[in-house]
N, C-alpha and C positions, 0 to 999 in steps of 0.2 A: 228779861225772861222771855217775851216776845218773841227777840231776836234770835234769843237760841233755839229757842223749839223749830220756827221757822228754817233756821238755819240745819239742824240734824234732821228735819221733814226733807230739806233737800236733799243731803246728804244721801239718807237712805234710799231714795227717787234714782238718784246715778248709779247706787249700788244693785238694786232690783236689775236695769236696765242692762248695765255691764253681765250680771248674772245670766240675763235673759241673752244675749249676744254670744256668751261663753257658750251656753248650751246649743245655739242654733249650728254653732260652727262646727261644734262637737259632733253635731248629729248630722251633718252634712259631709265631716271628715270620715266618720265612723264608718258610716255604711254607704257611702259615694251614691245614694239616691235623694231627688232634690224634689218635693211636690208642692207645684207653686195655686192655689186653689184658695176660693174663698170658703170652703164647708170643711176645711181641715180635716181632710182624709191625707192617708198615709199614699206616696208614689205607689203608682204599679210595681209589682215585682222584676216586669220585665223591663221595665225604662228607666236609666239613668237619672232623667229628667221627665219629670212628669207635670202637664198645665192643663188645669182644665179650670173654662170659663166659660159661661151660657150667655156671657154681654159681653165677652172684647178678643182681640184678636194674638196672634203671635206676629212680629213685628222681624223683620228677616231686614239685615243690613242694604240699604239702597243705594246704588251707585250707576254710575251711565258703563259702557262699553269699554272706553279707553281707560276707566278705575279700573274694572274689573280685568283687566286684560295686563293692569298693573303688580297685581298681587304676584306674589316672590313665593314660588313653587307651593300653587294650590292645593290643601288637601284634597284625596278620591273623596268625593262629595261633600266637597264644599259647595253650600249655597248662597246667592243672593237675589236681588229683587233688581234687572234693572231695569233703569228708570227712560232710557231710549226707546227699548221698546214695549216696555212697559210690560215683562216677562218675569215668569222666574229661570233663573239659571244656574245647575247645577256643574261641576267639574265631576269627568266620568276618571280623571287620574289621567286623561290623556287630551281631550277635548273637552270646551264647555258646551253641554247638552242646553236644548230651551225647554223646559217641560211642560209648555202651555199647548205645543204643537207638534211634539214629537212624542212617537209611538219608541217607548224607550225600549224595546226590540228589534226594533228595524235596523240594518244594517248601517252604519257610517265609515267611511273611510278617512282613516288617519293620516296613511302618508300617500301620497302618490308618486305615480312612473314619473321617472326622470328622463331628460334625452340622453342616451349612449351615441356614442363615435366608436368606429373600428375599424379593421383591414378585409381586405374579403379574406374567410377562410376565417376569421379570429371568430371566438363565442360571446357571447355578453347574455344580459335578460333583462325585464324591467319586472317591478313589483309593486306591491299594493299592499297595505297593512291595512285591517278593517275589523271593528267590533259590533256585535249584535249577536240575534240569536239563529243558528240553523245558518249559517253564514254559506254562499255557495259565488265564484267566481268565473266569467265566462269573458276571453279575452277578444278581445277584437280590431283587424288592422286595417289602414286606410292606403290603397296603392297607387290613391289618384283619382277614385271612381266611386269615394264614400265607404264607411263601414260596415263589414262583415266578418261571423264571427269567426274564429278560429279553430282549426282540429292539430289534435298531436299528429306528427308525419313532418316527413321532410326536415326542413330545420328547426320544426319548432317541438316542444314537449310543456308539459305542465300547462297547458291552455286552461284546465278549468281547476287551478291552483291560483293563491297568490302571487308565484314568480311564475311566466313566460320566460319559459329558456329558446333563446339563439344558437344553434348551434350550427359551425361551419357558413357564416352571412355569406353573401354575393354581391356583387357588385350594383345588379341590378336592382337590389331593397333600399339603393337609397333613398333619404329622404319619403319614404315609408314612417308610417305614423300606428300611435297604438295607443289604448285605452279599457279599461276594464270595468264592467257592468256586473256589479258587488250586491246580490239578493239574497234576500233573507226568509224566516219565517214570518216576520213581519212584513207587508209592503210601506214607504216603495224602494222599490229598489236604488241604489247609490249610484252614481257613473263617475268613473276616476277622472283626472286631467288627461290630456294629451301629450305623448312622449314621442319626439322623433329620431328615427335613427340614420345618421349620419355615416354613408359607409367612403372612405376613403377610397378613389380610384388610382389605379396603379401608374405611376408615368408614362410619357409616351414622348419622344421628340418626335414631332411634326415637323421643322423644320432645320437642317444644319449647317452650320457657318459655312459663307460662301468664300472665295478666294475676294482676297484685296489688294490694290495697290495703295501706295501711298509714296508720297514725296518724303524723301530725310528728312528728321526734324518735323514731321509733324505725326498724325495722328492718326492710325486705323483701327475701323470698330469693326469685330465681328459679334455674328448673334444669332441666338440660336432661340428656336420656340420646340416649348413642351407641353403637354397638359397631364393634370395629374393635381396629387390636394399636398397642399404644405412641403412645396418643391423647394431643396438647394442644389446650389451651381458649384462647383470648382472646374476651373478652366485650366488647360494645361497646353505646355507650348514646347512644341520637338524644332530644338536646335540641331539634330542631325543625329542624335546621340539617343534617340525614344524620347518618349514624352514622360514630362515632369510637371508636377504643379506648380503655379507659377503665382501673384502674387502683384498684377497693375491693377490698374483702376477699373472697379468693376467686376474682378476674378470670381467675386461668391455671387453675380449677380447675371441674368438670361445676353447681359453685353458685356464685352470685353475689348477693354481700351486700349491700343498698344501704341508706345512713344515709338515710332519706324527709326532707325538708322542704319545706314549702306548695307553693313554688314551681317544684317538681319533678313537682306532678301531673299527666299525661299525656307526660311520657317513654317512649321505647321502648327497650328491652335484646332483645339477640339473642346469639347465642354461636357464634363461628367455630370447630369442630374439624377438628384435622387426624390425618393416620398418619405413620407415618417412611417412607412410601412416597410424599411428593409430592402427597399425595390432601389435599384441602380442601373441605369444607361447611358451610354458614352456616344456620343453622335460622332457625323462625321467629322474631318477638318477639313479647315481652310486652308489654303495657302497665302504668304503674304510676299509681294513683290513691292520691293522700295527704289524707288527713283531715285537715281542721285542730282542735287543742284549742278547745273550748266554754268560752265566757269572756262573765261579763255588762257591758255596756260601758253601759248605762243603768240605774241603779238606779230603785226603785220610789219616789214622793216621799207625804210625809204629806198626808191628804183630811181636810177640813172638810166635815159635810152636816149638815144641818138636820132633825131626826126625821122619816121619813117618807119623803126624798130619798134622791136616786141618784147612785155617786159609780163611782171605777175605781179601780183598782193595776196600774199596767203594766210591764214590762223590756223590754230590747233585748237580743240578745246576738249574737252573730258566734259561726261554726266553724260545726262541722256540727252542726245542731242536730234534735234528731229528736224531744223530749218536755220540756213544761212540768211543775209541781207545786207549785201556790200552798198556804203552811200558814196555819193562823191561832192567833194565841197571846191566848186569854182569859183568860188569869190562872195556866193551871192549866200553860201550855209548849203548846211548838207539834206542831199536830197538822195532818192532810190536809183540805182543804178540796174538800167534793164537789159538784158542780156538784146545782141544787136550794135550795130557799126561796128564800132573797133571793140567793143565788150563784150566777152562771153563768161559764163561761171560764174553770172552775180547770185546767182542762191548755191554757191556749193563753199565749199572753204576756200578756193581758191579762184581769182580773178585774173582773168586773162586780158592783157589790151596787147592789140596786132594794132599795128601803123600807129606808133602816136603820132600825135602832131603838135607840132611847135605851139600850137595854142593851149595846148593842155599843160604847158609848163607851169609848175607850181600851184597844180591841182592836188587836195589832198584824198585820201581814202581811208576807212576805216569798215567794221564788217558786227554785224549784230546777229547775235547767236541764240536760237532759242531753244528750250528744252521744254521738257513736260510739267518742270516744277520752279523754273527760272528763266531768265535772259542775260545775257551778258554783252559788252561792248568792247568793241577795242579799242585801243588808241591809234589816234592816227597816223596816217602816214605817210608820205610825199613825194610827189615824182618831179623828176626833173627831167626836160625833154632838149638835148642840144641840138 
């Protein structure tokens, strides 16, 4: 008997309880006002949520910087407490405000100027997004000699706007710089980042491929200088026929490599450069001369003379040939033969001996040929003196 009274004593205990929770939620669902108070009055009419306490405080979620900077799209005034700098910090929907230190009027800027690149003549602008009260905008540009502010005129418009417009740049703004001083009804006043503007200058060759030689078989560079921003090259080469783009080593590049061979001497190469502005100029050409290799294509043939007579040793050669050099081998190996006594034409193609003599019998000769891009030898060849 105890046990049961005891037992429905509980009972009824859980049911009040339950009862009591039914009704809180009721009255919280019903009329979406919450009044958290120990003197049990009804919320204000004007607040959702309403707390009032004379001993303790309202407790705002604490977190450092990098939490707070973690939150996955803030609501417009969401607050927390953080703990870094030991602030409160509100989200205005676009930035987070400190409101321990900030006059929440005062101007602040949201986004700021970017750097633009351009062509002379092209438009562009930079801009500034900024919230506060009475908000006013005053632009101003750095030439080299520090800031100053700006007026509409010339190429610029909207100076005491959020966008600075460009219009029609020059070439001389480059690297010009700008930033924007954002005041308000509140002080102090904002100052944007720094944006520089980059103006593309037009090409120019300075300097154009010169004339070259080159030996067959090997390698001529020609090269051309330009200035200008974000330059290419095509190089083009007149076989006789106008000039066509061509397509060696180095063609999109300020040199141009050409493999020379014979048939290629008197070609012209030229080099078109452009800018990423539209702009295109064609320098002058070069011309290209190719040597041919020095080769003996007639050998020197063995003389019969009679003691006393007069006989030759001659060669042919083809390429470019620019110096003979007849030897003569007496027994002893082959040495330079210098024009004098019975010898003349030791540096021409052909060698002359007046009076041989019985002692020169089975003396040989041979003749070395030189060119601008080779040499050659011949074989020898043998006089016989009766």
């Amino acid at each position: 008997m105890i046990n049961h009274k005891m037992t429905l004593s509980a009972n009824n205990s859980f049911k009040q309880v339950a009862i009591a929770v039914t009704l809180l939620l009721w009255s919280v669902f019903s009329f979406s006002q919450v009044s958290i108070n120990t003197t049990g009055n009804d919320p204000d009419n004007s607040a959702m949520l309403d707390i009032s306490s004379n001993t303790k405080g309202f407790l705002l979620p604490r977190m450092t910087t990098a939490k707070r900077d973690q939150i996955q799209t803030p609501a417009e005034g969401l607050m927390i407490f953080n703990t870094d700098d030991n602030v409160l910090n509100f989200f205005s929907g676009q930035v987070w405000y400190t409101v321990s230190s900030l006059n929440l009027c005062s101007p602040v800027i949201n986004s700021h100027p970017v750097d633009e690149e351009g062509c002379i003549g092209d438009n562009t602008n930079f801009q500034v997004t900024a919230g506060g009260d009475g908000i006013t905008y005053r632009w101003q540009e750095n030439q080299g000699n520090g800031f100053s502010d700006i007026s509409d005129g010339g190429v610029y418009s909207g100076s005491a706007t959020g966008t600075l417009q460009l219009t029609g740049i020059i070439g001389g703004m480059d690297n010009f710089s700008y930033r924007c001083i954002v005041a308000g009804t509140c002080p102090p006043a904002d100052t944007s980042d720094i944006a520089i503007l980059t103006v593309n200058q037009p090409v120019q060759i300075t300097s154009d491929p010169s004339d070259e030689v080159a030996c067959e078989m090997q390698q001529a560079n020609f090269l051309v200088s330009a200035s200008g921003t974000n330059l290419t090259y095509q190089w083009q080469e007149n076989a006789g026929s106008g000039f066509v783009n061509v397509f060696y080593q180095g063609f999109n590049t300020s040199t141009l490599s050409v493999d020379a061979y014979s048939g290629m001497s008197g070609y012209q190469y030229r080099c078109i450069v452009s800018d990423n502005c539209s702009n295109s100029v064609t320098s002058g050409s070069g011309t290209l001369t190719v040597l041919q290799m020095t080769f003996i294509t007639s050998q020197p043939q063995n003389q019969t003379v009679s003691a006393g007579g007069n006989t030759s040793f001659s060669v042919t050669a083809s390429g470019d040939v620019i110096s003979y050099q007849w030897e003569v081998n007496d027994g002893s190996g082959f040495s330079q033969v210098p024009d004098g006594g019975v010898y003349s034409g030791a540096y021409t193609a052909t060698l002359s001996i007046t009076g041989a003599t019985t002692s020169m019998n089975g003396y040989s000769y041979r003749c070395s040929v030189y060119g601008n891009c080779s040499a050659d030898n011949s074989i020898p060849a043998q006089l016989t003196v009766n």
